[in-house]
N, CA, C and O atoms as a DFTB+ gen file, in Angstrom:
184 C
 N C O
     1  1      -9.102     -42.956     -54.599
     2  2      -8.456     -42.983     -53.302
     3  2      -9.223     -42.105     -52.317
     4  3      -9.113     -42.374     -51.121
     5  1     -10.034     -41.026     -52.722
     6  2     -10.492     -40.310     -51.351
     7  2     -11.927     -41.158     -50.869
     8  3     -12.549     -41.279     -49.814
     9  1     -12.080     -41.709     -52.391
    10  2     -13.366     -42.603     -51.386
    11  2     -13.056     -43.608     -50.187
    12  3     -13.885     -44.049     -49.391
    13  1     -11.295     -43.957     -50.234
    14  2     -11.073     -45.004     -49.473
    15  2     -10.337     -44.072     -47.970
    16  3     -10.075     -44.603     -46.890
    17  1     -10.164     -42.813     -48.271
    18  2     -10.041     -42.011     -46.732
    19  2     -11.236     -41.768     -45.950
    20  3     -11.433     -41.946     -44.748
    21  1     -11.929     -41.366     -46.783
    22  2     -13.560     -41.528     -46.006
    23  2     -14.025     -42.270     -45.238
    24  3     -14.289     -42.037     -44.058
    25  1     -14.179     -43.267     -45.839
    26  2     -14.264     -44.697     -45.455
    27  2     -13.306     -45.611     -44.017
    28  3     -13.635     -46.440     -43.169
    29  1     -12.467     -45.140     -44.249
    30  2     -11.101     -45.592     -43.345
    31  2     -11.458     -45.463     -41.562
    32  3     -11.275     -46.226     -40.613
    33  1     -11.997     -44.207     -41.698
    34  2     -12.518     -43.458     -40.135
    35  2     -13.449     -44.127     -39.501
    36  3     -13.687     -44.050     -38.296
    37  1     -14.142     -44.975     -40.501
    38  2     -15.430     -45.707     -40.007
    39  2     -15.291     -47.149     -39.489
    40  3     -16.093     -47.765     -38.786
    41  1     -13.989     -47.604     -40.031
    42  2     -14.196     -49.124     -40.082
    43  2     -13.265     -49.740     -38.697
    44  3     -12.483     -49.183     -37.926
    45  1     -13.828     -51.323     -38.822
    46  2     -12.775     -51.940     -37.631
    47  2     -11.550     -52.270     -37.934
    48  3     -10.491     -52.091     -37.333
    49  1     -11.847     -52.864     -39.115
    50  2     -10.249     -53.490     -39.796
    51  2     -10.618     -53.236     -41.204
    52  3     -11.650     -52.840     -41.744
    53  1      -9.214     -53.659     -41.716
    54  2      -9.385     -53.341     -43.359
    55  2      -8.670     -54.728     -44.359
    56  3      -8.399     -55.722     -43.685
    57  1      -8.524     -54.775     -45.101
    58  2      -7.718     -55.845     -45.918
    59  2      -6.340     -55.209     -46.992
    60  3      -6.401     -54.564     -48.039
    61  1      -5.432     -55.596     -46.393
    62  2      -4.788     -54.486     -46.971
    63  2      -3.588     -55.516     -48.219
    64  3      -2.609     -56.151     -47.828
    65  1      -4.091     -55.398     -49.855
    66  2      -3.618     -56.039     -50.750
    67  2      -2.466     -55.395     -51.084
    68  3      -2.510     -54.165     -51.062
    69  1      -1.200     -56.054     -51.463
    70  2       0.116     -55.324     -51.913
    71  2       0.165     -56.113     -53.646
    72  3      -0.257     -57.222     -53.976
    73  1       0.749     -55.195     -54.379
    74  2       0.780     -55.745     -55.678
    75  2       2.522     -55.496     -55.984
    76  3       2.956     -54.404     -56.351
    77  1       3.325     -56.610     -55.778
    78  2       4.813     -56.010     -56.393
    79  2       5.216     -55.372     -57.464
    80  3       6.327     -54.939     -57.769
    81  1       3.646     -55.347     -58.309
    82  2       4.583     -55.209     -59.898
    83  2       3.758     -53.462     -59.703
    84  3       4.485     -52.492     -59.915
    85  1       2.624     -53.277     -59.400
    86  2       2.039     -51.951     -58.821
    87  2       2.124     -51.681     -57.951
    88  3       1.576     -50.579     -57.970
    89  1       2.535     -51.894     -56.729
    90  2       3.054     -51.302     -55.735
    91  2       1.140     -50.807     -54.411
    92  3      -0.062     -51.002     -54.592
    93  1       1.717     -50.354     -53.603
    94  2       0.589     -50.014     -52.561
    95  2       0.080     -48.622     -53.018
    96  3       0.846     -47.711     -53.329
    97  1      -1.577     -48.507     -53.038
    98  2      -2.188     -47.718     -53.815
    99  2      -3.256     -46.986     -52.330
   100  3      -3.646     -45.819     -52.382
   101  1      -3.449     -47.531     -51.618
   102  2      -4.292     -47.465     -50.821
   103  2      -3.751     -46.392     -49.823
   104  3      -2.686     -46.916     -49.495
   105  1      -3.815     -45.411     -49.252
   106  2      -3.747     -44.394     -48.268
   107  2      -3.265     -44.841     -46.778
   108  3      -4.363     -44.924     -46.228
   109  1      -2.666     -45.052     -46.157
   110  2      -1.833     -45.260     -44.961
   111  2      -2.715     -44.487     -43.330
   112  3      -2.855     -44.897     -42.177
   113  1      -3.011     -43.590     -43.856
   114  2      -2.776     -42.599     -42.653
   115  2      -4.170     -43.302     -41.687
   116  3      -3.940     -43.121     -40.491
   117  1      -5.102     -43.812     -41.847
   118  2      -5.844     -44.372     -40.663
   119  2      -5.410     -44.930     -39.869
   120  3      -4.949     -45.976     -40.329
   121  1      -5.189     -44.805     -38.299
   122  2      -4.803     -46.503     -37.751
   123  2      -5.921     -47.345     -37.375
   124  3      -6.468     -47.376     -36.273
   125  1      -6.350     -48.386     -38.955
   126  2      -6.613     -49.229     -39.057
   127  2      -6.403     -50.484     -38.875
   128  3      -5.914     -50.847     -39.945
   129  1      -6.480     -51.585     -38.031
   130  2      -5.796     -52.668     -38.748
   131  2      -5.971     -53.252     -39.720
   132  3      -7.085     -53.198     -40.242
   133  1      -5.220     -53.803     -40.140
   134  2      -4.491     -54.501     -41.814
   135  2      -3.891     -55.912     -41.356
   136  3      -2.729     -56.030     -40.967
   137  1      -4.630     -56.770     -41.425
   138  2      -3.709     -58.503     -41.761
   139  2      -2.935     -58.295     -42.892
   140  3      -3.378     -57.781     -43.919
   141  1      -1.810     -58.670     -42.745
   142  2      -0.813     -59.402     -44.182
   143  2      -1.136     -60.489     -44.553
   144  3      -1.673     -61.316     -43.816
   145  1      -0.872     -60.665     -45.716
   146  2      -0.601     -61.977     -46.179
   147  2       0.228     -61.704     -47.986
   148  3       0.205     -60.719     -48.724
   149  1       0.726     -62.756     -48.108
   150  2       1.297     -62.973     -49.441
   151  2       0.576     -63.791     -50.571
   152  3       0.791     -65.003     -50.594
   153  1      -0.280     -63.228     -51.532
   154  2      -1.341     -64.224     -51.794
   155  2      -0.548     -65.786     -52.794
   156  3      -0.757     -66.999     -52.832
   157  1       0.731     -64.462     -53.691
   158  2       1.309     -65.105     -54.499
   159  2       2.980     -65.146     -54.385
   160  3       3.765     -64.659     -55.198
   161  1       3.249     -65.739     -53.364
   162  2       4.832     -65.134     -53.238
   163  2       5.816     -66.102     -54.381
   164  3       7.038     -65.970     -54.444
   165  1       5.209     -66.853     -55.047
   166  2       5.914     -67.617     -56.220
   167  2       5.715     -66.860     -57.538
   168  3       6.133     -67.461     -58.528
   169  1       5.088     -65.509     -57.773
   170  2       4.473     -65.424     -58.764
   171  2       5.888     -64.511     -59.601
   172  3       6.760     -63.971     -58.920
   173  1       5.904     -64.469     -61.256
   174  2       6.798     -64.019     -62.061
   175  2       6.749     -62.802     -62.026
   176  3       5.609     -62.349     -62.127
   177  1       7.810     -61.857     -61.887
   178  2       7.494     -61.115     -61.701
   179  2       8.543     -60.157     -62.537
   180  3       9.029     -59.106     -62.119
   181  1       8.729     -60.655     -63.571
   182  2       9.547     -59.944     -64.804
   183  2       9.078     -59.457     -65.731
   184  3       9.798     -58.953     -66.593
């Protein structure tokens, strides 16, 4: 994760992946933009 704060300061946008069963891993605090999307919103998740 600190390689991805580093990094954060530099960029235009970012891609920002959510995992339901792991949850958001990635650091918040840049204001970056981030597109959403749902890659798998059918997927099992039991």
């Amino acid at each position: 994760i600190a390689e991805v704060e580093r990094v954060l300061g530099v960029l235009d946008g970012a891609v920002l992946v959510v995992s339901a069963v792991e949850g958001v891993h990635a650091p918040d605090a840049a204001s970056v933009p981030r597109p959403a999307t749902a890659p798998r919103p059918d997927a099992d998740l039991r």
